[in-house]
C-alpha positions in Angstrom: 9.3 6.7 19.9 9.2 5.4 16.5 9.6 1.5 16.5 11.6 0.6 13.3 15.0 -0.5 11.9 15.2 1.9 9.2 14.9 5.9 8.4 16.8 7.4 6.2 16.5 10.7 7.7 18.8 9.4 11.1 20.8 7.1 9.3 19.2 4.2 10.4 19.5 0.8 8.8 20.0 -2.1 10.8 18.0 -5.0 9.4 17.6 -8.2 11.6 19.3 -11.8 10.2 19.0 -15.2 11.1 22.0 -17.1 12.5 23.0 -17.9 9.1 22.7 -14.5 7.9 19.6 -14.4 6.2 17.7 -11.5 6.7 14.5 -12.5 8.1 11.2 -11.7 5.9 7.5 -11.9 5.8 4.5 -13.1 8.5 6.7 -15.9 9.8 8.7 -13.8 12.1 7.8 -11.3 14.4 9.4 -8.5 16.2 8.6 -6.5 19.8 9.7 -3.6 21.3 10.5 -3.8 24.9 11.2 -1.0 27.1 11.6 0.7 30.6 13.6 2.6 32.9 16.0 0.4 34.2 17.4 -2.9 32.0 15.7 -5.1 34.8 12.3 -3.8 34.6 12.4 -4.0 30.3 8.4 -5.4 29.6 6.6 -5.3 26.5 5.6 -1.8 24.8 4.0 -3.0 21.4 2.3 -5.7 19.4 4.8 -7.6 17.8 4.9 -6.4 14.2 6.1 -8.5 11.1 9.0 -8.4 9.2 7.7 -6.8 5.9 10.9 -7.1 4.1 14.6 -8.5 3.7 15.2 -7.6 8.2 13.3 -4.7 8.4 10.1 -3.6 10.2 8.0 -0.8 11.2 5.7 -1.1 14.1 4.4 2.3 13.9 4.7 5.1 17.1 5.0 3.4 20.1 4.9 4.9 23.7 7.0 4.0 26.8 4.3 3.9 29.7 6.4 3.2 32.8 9.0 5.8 31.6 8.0 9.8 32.0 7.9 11.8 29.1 11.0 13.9 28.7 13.2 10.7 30.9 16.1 8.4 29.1 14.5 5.1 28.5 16.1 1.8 28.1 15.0 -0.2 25.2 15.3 -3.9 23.0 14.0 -5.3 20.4 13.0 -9.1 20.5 12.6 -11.0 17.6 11.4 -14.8 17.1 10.1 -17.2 14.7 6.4 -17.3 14.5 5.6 -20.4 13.5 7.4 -21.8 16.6 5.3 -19.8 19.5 3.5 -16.4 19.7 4.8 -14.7 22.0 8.9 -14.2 23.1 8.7 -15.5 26.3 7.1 -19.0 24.7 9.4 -19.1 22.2 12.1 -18.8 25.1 10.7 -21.2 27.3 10.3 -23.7 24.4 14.0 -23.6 23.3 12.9 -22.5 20.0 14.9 -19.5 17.4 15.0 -16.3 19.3 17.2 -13.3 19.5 17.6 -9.7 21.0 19.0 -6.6 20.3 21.1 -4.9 22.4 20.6 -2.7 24.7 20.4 0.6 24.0 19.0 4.1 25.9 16.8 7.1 24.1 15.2 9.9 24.6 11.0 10.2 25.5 8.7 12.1 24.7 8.5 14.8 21.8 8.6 13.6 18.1 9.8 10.0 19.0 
């Protein structure tokens, strides 16, 4: 699947904000795809990628390994502040900004 927030050819644009409403920008936060093929067994699928500009990012094709090509896969985006931790699950278990999307279910396998 494609991991980004934004393509004009499906209608997508849903940039990520802060709390406040600032759309968050630039190497200091990071995003990471997380999928699998139940919502309890959801682990990392990519490198976190940075925010290149005003809450949207594009972390290039990314595939599902613990999902079979052709299966419905559940997927969420994590999001945190880098400068806080490097990794989700720190930023988490230090109290510090995080967020999620929510969960959501799409297709494998083909053109992403």
């Amino acid at each position: 699947m494609i991991f980004s927030n934004f393509d004009r050819s499906v209608s997508l644009d849903a940039p990520v904000s802060d709390y406040d409403g600032t759309p968050l920008a630039g190497a200091g936060f990071l995003a990471q795809l997380y999928g699998g093929p139940t919502p309890d067994s959801l682990r990392a699928v990519s490198s976190p990628t940075t925010f290149a500009d005003a809450g949207y990012f594009s972390g290039g094709r990314q595939t599902i390994m613990n999902v079979a090509m052709g299966n419905m896969a559940f997927v969420q985006v994590h999001a945190w502040d880098a400068s806080q931790a490097s990794t989700f699950e720190a930023a988490v278990q230090l109290g510090r900004r995080t967020g999620t999307s929510e969960l959501f279910l799409v297709w494998t396998g083909g053109d992403g």
